[in-house]
KEKE-3310 file (N, C-alpha, C; in steps of 0.2 Angstrom, whole numbers, plus 5000, padded with zeros to 4 digits):
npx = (5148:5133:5119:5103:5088:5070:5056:5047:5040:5033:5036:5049:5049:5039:5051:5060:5054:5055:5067:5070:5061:5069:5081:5077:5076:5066:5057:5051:5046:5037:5029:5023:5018:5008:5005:4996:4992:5003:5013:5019:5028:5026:5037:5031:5037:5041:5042:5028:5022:5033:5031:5018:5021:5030:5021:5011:5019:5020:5008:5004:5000:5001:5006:5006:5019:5022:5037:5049:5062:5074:5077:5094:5096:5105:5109:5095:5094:5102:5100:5099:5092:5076:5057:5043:5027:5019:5026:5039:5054:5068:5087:5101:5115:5129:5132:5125:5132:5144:5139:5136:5126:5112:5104:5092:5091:5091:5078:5066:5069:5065:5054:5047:5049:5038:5026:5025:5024:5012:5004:5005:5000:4987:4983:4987:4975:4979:4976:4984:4988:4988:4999:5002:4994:4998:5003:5015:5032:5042:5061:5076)
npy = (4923:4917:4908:4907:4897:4900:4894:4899:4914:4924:4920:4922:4938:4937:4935:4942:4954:4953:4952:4965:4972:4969:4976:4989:5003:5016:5009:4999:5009:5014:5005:5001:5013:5013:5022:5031:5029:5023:5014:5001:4999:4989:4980:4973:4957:4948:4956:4957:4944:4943:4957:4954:4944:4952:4963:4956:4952:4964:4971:4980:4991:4988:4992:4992:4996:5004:5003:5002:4994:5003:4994:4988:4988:4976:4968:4962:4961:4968:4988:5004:5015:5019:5020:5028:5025:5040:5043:5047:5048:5041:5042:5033:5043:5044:5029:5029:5034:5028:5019:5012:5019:5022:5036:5036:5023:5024:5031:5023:5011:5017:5020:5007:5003:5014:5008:4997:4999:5007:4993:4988:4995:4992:4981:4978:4986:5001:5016:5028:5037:5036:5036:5048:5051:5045:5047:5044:5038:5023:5021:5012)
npz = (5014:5022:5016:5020:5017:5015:5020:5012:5003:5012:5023:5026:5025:5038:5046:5045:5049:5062:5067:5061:5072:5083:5082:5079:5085:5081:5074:5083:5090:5084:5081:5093:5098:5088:5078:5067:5046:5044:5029:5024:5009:4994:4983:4967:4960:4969:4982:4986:4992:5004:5008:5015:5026:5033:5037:5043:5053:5062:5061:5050:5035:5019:5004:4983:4976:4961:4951:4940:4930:4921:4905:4900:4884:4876:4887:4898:4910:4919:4922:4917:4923:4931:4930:4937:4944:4940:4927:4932:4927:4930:4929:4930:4928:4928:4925:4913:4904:4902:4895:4878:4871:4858:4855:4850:4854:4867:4872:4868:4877:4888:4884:4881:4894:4901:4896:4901:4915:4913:4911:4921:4930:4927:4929:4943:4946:4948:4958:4954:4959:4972:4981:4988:4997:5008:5027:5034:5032:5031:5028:5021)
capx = (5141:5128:5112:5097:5084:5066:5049:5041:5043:5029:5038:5056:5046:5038:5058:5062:5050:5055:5074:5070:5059:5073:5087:5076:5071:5064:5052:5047:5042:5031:5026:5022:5013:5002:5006:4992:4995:5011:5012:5025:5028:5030:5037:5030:5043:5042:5040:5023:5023:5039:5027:5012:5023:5031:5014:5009:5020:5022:5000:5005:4996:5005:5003:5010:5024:5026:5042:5051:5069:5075:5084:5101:5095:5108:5110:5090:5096:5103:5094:5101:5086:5069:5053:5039:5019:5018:5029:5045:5060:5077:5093:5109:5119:5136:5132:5123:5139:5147:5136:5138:5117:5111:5099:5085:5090:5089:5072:5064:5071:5061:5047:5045:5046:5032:5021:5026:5020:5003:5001:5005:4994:4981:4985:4986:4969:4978:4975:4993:4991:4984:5004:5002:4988:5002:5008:5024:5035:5051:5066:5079)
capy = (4925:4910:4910:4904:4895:4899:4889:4904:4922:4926:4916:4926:4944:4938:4932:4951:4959:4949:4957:4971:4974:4966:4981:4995:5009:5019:5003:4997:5016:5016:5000:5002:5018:5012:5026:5030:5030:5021:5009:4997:4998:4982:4982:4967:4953:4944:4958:4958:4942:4945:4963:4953:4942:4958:4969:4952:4952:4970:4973:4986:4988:4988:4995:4988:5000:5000:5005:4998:4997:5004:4988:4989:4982:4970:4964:4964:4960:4977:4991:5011:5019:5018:5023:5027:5028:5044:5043:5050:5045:5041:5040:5033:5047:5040:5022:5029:5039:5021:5014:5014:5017:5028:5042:5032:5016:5027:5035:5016:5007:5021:5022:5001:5003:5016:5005:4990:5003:5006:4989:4985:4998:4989:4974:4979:4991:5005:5022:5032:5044:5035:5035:5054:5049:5042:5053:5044:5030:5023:5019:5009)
capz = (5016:5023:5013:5022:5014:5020:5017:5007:5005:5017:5031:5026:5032:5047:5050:5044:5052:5069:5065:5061:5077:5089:5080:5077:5090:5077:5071:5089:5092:5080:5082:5101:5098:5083:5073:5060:5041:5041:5026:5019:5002:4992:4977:4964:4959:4974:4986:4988:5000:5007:5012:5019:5030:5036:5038:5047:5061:5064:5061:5048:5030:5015:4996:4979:4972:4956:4950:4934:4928:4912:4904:4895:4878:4877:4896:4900:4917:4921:4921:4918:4926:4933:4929:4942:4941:4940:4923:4933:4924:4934:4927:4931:4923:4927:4921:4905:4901:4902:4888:4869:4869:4856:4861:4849:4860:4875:4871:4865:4882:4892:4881:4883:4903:4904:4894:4906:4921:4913:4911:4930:4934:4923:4933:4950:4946:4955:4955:4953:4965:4978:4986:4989:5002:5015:5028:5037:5030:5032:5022:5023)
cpx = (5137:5120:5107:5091:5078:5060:5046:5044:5039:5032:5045:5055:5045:5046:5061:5059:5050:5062:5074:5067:5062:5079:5085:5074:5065:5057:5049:5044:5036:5027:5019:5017:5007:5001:5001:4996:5003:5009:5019:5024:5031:5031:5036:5036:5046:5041:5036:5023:5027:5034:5021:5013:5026:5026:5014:5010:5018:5014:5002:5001:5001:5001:5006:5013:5025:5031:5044:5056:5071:5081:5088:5100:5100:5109:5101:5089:5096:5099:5100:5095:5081:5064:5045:5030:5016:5021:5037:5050:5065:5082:5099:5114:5127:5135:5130:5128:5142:5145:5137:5127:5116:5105:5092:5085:5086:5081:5066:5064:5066:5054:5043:5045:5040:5028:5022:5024:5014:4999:5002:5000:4988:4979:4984:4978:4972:4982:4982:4995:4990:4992:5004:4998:4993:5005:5015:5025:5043:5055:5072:5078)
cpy = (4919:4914:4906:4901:4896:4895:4893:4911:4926:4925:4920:4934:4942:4938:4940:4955:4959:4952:4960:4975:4975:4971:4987:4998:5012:5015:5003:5003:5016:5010:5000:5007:5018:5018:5027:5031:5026:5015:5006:4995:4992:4983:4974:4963:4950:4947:4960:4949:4943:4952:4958:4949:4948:4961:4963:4953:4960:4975:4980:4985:4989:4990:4992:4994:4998:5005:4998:4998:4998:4999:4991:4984:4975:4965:4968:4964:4967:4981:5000:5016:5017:5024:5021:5026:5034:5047:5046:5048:5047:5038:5038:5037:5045:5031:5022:5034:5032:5017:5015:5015:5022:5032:5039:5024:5018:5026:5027:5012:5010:5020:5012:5002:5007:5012:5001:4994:5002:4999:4984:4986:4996:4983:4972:4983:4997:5012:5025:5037:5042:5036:5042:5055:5050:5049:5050:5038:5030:5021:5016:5004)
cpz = (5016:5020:5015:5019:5017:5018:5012:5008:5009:5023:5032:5028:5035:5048:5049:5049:5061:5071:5068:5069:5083:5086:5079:5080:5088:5076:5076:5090:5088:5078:5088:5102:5091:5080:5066:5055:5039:5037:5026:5013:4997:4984:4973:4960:4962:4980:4991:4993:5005:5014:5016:5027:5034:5040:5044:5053:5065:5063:5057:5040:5025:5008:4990:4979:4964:4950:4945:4933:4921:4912:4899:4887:4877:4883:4897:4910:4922:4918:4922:4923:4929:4932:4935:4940:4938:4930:4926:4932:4927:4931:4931:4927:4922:4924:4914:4901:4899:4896:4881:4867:4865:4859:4858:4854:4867:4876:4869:4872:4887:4890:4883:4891:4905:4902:4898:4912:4918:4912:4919:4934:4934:4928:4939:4950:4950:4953:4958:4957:4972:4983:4989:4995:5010:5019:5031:5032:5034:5029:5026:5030)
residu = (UNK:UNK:UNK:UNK:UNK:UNK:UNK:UNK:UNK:UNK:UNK:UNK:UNK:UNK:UNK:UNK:UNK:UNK:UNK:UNK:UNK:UNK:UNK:UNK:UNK:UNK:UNK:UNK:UNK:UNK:UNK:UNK:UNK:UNK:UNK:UNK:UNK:UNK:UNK:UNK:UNK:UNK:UNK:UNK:UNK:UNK:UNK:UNK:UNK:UNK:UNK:UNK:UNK:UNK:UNK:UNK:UNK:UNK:UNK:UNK:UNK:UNK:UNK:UNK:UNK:UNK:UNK:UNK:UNK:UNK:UNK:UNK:UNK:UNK:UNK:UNK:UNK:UNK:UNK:UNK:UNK:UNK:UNK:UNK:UNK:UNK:UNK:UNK:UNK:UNK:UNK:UNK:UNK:UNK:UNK:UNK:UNK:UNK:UNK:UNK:UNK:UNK:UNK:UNK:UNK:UNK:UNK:UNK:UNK:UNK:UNK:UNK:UNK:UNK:UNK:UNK:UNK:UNK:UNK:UNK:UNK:UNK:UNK:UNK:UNK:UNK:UNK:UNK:UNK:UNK:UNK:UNK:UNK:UNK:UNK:UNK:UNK:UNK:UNK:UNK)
# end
């Protein structure tokens, strides 16, 4: 696999969003007819320029996401789960079968992600529901 170097992560969307617009019906369609309400979700961690060079080329607006991973106390790297704004807890139920974690690790590694959400939230200023607002998106 060749891996491209780009000047910024702002210049690596526009080159995505230039891509993506050149592969995808779907995208140009709703580009072309300036579809209200569509946002692009960025998630922070580097995604938020990455979204503004995107939004840029494609005149679209963008939102923070914030979404967290439940780390593996030992490997902070990996992560079993995710936790949302909303507090909605997602497991990996087959990789947390795999672990030696006790059920107080478990409940501990969770309970430190929701705290790092309210403190995103705190961070970004942003109100938790406001993604219930949106009416279309798109994935993948």
């Amino acid at each position: 696999m060749k891996f491209i170097p780009y000047e910024s992560r702002f210049k690596a969307g526009e080159i995505l969003a230039e891509f993506i617009l050149s592969k995808n019906p779907v995208i140009k369609k709703i580009i072309s007819n300036k579809i209200e309400n569509v946002f692009l979700f960025a998630i922070p961690n580097g995604g938020v320029p990455v979204a503004e060079g995107f939004c840029s080329v494609l005149k679209l607006n963008f939102d923070v996401l914030i979404v967290r991973k439940i780390k593996i106390p030992y490997n902070t790297e990996a992560g079993f789960g995710s936790v949302t704004t909303d507090g909605t807890v997602l497991i990996n139920e087959v990789l947390l079968s795999r672990l030696t974690l006790s059920e107080n690790s478990i409940k501990s590694s969770i309970e430190t992600t929701k705290r790092e959400i309210r403190e995103r939230i705190e961070f970004y200023n942003k109100n938790t529901d406001v993604e219930s607002s949106y009416k279309s998106f798109i994935n993948n």
